[in-house]
PAGU-693545 format. One line per field, with one value per residue (C-alpha): residue number from 1; residue in one letter; chain; x, y, z negated. Coordinates in Angstrom, 2 decimals, always signed. Last residue first. Layout:
N
num = c(NUM, ...)
residuo = c(A, ...)
cadena = c(A, ...)
xx = c(X, ...)
yy = c(Y, ...)
zz = c(Z, ...)
//
This chain:
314
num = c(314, 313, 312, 311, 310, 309, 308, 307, 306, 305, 304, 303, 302, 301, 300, 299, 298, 297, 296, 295, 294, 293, 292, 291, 290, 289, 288, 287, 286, 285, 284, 283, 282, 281, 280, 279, 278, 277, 276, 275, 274, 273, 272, 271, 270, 269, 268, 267, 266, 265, 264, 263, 262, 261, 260, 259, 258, 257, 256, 255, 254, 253, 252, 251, 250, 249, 248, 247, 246, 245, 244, 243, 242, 241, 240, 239, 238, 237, 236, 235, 234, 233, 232, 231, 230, 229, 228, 227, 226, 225, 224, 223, 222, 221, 220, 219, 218, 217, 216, 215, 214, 213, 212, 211, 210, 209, 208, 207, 206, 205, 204, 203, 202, 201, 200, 199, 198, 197, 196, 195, 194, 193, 192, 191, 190, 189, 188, 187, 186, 185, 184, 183, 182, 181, 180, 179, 178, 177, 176, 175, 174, 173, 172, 171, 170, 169, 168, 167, 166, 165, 164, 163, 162, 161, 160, 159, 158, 157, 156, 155, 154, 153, 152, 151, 150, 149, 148, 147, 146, 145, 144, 143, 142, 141, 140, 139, 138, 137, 136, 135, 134, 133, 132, 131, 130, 129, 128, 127, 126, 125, 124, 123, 122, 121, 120, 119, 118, 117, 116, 115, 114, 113, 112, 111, 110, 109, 108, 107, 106, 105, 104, 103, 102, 101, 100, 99, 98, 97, 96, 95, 94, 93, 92, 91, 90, 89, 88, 87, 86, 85, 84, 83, 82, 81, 80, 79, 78, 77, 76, 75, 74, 73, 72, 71, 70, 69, 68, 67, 66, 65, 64, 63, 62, 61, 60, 59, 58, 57, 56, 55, 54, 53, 52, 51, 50, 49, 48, 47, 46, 45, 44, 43, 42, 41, 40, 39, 38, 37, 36, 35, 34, 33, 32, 31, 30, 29, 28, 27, 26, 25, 24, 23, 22, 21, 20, 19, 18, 17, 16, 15, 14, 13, 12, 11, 10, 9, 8, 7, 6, 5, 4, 3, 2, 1)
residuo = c(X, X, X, X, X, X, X, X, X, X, X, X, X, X, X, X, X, X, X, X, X, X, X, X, X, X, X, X, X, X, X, X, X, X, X, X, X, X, X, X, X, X, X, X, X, X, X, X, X, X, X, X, X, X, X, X, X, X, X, X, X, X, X, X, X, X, X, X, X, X, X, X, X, X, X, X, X, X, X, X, X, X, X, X, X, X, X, X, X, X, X, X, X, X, X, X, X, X, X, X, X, X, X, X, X, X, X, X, X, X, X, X, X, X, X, X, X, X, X, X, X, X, X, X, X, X, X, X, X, X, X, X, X, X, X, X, X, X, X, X, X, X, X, X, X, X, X, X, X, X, X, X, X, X, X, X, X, X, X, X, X, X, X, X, X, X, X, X, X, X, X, X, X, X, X, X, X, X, X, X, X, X, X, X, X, X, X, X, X, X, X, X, X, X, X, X, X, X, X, X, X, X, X, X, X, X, X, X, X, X, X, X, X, X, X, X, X, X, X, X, X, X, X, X, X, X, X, X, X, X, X, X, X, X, X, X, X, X, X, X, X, X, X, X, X, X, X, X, X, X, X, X, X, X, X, X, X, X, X, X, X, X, X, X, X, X, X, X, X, X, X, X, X, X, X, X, X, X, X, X, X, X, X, X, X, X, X, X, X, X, X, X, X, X, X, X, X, X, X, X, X, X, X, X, X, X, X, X, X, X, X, X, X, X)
cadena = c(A, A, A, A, A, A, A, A, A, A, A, A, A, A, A, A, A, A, A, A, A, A, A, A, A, A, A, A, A, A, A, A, A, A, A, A, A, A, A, A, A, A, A, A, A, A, A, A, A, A, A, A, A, A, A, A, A, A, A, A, A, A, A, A, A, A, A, A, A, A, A, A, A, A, A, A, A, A, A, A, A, A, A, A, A, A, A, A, A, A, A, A, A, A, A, A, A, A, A, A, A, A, A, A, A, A, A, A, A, A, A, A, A, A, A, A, A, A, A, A, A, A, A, A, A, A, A, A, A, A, A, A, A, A, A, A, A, A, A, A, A, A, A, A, A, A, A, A, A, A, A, A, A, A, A, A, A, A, A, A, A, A, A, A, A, A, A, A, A, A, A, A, A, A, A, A, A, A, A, A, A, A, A, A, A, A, A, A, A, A, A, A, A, A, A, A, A, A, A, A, A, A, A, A, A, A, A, A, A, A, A, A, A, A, A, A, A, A, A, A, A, A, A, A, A, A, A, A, A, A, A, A, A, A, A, A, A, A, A, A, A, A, A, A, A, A, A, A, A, A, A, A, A, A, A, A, A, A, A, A, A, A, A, A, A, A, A, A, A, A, A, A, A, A, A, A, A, A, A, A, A, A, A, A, A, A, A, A, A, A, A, A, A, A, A, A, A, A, A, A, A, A, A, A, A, A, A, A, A, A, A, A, A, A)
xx = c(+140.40, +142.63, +139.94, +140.31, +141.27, +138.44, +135.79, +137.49, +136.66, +133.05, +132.41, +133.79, +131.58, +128.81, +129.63, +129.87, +126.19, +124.98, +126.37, +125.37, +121.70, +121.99, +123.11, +120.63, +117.88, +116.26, +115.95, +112.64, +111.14, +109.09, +106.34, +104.85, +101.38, +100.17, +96.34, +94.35, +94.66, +90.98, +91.59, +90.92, +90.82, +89.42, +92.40, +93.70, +91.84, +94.28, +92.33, +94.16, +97.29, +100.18, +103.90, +104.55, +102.40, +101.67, +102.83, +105.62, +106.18, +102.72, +101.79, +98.31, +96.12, +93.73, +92.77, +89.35, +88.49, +85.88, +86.99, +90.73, +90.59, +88.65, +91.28, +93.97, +92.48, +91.85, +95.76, +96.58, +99.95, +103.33, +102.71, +104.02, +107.67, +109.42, +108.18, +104.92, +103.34, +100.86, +99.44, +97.31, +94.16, +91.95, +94.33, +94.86, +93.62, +91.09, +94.46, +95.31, +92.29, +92.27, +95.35, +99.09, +100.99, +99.89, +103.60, +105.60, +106.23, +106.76, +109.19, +109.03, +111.90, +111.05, +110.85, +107.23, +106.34, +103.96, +102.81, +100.56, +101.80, +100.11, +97.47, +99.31, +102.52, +100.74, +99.44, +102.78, +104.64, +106.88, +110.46, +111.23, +114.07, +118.05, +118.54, +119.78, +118.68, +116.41, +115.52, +111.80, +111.94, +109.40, +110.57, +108.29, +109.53, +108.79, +109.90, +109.15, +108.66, +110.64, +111.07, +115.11, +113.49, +112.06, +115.36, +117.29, +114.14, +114.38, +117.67, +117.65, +114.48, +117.16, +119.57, +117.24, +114.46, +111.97, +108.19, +108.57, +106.30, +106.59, +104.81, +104.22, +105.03, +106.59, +105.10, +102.56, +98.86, +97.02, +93.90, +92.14, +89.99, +92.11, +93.06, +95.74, +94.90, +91.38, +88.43, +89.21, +87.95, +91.39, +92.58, +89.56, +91.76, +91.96, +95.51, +95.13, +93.03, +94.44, +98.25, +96.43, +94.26, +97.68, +99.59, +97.86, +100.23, +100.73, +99.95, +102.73, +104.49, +105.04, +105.30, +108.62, +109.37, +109.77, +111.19, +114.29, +114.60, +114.89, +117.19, +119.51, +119.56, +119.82, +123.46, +123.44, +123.12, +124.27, +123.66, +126.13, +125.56, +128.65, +127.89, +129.62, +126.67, +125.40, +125.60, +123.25, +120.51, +120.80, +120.61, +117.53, +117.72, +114.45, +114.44, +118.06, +117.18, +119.79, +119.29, +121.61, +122.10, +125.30, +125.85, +129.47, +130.33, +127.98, +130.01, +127.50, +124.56, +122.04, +120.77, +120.14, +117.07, +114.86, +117.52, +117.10, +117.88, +114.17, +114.98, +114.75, +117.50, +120.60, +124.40, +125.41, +129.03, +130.72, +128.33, +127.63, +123.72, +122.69, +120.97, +119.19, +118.04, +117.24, +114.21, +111.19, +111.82, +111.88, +114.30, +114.82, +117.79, +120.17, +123.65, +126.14, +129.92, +133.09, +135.84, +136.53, +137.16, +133.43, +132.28, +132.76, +130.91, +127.21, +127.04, +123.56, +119.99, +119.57, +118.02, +118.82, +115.90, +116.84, +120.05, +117.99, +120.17, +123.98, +125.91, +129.45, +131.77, +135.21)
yy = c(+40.33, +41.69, +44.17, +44.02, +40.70, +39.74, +41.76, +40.65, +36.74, +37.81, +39.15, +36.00, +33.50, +36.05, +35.76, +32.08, +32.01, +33.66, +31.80, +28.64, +30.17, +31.18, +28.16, +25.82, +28.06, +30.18, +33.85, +33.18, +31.13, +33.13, +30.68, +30.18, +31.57, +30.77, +32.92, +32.53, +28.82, +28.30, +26.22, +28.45, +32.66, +33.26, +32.24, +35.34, +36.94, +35.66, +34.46, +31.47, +33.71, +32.99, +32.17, +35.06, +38.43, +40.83, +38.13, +37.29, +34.75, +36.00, +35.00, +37.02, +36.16, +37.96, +41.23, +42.96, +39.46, +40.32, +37.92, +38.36, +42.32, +41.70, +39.08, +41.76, +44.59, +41.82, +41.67, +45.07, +44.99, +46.36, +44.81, +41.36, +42.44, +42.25, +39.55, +40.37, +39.63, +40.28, +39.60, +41.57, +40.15, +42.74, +45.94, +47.56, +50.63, +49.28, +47.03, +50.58, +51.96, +48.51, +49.14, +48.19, +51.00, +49.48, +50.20, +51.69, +55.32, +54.73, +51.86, +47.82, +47.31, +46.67, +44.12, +43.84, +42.30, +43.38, +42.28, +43.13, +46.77, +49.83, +51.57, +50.39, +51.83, +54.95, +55.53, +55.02, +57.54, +56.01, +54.89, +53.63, +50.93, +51.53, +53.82, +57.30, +57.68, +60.09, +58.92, +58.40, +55.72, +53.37, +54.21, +52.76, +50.77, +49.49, +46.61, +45.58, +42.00, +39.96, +36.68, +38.17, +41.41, +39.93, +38.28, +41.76, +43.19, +40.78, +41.38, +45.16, +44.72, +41.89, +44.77, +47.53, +48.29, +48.89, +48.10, +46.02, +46.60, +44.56, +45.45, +42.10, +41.61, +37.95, +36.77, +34.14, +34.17, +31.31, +29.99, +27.29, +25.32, +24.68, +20.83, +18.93, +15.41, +15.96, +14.42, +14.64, +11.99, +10.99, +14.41, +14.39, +11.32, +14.11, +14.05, +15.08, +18.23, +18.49, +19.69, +22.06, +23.66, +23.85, +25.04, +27.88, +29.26, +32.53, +31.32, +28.86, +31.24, +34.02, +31.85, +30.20, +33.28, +35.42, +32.15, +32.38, +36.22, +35.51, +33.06, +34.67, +37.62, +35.82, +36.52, +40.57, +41.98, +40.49, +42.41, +44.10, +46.04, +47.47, +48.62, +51.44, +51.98, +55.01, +53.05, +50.53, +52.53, +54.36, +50.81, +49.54, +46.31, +44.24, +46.85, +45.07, +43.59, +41.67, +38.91, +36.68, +39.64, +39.59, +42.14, +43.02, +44.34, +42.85, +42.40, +44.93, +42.40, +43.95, +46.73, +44.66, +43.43, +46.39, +49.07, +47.40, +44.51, +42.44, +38.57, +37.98, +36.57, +36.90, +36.00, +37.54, +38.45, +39.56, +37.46, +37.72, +39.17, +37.26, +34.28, +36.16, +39.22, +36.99, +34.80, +37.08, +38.12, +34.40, +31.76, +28.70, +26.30, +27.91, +27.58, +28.85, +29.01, +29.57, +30.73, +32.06, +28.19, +27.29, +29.48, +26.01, +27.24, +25.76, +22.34, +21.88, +20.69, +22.84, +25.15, +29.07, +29.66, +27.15, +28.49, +31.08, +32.70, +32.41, +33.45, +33.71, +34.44, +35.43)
zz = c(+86.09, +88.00, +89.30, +93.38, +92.66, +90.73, +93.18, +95.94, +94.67, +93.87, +97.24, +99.44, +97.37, +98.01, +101.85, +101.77, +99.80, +102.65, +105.83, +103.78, +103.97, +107.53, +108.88, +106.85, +108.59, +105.95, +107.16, +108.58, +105.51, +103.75, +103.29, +107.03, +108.25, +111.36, +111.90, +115.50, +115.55, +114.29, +111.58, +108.84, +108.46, +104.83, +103.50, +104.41, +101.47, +99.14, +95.83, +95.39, +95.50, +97.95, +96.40, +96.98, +97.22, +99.51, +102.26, +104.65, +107.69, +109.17, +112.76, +114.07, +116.66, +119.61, +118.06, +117.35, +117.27, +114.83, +112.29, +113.53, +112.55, +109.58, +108.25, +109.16, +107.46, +103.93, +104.33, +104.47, +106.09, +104.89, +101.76, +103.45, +104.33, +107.44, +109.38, +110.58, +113.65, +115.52, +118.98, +121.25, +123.23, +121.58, +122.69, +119.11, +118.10, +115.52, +114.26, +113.07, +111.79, +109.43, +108.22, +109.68, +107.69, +104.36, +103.12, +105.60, +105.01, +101.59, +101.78, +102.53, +105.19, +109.22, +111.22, +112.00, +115.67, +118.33, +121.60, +123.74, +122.64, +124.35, +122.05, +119.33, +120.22, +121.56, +118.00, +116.36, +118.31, +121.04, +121.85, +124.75, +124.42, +125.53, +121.95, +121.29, +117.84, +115.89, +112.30, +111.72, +109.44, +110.81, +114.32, +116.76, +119.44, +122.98, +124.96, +128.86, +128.50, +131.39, +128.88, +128.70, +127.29, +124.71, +124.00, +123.61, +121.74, +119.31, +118.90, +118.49, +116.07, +113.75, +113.88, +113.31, +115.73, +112.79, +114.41, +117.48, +120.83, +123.34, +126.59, +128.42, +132.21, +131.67, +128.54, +130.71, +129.12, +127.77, +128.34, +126.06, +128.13, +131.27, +130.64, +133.10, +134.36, +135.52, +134.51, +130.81, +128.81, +127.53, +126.69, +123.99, +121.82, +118.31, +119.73, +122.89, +122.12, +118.91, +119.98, +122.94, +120.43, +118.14, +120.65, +122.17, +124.26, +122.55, +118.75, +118.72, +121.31, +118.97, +115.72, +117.26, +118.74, +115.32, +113.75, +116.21, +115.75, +111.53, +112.51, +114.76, +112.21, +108.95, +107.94, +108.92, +105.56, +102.11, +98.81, +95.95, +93.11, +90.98, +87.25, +86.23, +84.01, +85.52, +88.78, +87.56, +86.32, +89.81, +91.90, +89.65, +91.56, +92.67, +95.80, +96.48, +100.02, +102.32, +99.98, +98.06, +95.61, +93.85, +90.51, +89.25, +86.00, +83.20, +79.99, +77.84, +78.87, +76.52, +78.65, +81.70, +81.78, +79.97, +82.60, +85.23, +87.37, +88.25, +89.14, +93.08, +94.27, +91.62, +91.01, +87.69, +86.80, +83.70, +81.85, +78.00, +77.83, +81.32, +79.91, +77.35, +79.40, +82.65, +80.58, +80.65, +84.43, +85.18, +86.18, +88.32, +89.08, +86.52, +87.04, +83.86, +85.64, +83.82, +85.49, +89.01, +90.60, +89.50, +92.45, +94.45, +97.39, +97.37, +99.33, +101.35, +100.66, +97.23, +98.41, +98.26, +95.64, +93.90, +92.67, +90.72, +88.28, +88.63, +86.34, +86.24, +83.19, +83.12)
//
């Protein structure tokens, strides 16, 4: 039995991985690209994978390959219907960056809300000490209590959001990227109405069809201009250079991006355009990646690969 895993690194490195070790031999690989996974793959029964493309070009000359791990809740990197014609079983891990994902979702919310960073500079760059008074009203900031939420893809993480939204007196929305008809405790609305009435509105929905480029420029047109965004489902879901018009012309109030079109960021990234002005936080993909969430992944793949071997005697 042979176990490959193919881009440790991309689950850190700051905590102790289960021993997988115990299953047979293990090849660990800190990084990898798409050019490299058909050589380092071609005798392992098992390969442990983030990001690295499964298809029919990658896979076709590991004949051993049986059991596929994703340590991600998506598998659009995985050509499931190559795979299945092979035998070959796919598996992914939902549900183990929920309280995270909502923790980040917050953290950018009220960064951006409350106006930390003006606040942050305004003591720091020494102006607090020439103020005549000992509290500061030059940036406003609004109170959440009373806010429509609106949340785009009330799946789990969208249920939970909503649950805490609701707990800061918001009165939540949703629009149903997928269309599917649900008996739900939130008002659902169509996607123009959502705009329309949202002070408030965060992305956690998958990258598919219906949702790719949904937040356009004639979107963020219909937007109330003291609204917040956020995204935290998947970056192609917005139009980037959209967004950077929308905050030029402060056809909205701020925006909080944990995802992007592309990752790592490109030089040429038209959201670069938008500096210092503490309408734009952008983090690097790292809502799911509390140190609790990460070993809560990598214990659930541990826990997948040993049913697999006993489930196969092998």
């Amino acid at each position: 039995m042979k176990i490959v895993m193919l881009e440790r690194n991309n689950v850190g490195t700051d905590f102790e991985m289960p021993d997988f070790g115990r299953f047979g031999e293990l090849e660990v690989y800190a990084y990898c690209t798409p050019d490299q996974v058909t050589k380092r793959i071609q005798d392992a029964d098992i390969c442990i994978l983030n990001k690295m493309p499964m298809n029919e070009l990658t896979l076709k000359d590991a004949k051993n390959i049986k059991l596929l791990c994703v340590t991600a809740t998506g598998m659009d990197n995985v050509d499931l219907d190559y795979c299945k014609e092979r035998g070959i079983r796919v598996c992914n891990v939902s549900g183990y960056s929920t309280e995270t994902v909502v923790q980040h979702t917050f953290a950018m919310l009220l960064y951006i809300y409350e106006k930390m960073p003006f606040y942050d500079t305004f003591v720091k760059d020494g102006s607090y000490r020439e103020c005549p008074t000992f509290t500061f009203f030059g940036f406003p900031f609004n109170e959440l209590c009373g806010k429509t939420w609106g949340i785009a893809g009330l799946g789990t993480i969208g249920h939970r959001v909503a649950e805490v939204a609701k707990a800061f007196g918001c009165n939540v929305i949703y629009y149903s990227t997928s269309g599917i008809e649900r008996e739900e405790p939130y008002e659902r609305v169509g996607f123009d109405e959502f705009l329309k009435r949202s002070d408030i509105i965060s992305v956690h929905a998958p990258l598919n069809d219906k949702t790719k480029g949904l937040f356009n420029k004639k979107a963020f047109e219909k937007m109330k201009n003291d609204a917040v965004f956020l995204n935290l489902g998947r970056g192609p879901i917005v139009v980037e250079e959209d967004l950077v018009w929308a905050l030029t012309n402060k056809q909205i109030a701020g925006a909080g991006l944990d995802v992007l079109s592309q990752e790592p960021i490109t030089f040429d990234n038209p959201l670069y355009k938008i500096r210092g002005n503490g309408k734009l936080l952008i983090t690097p993909h790292i809502a799911w990646a509390s140190i609790e969430a990460r070993k809560r992944l990598m214990n659930s793949v541990y826990e997948q690969v040993e049913a697999f071997i006993k489930e196969q005697n092998l």
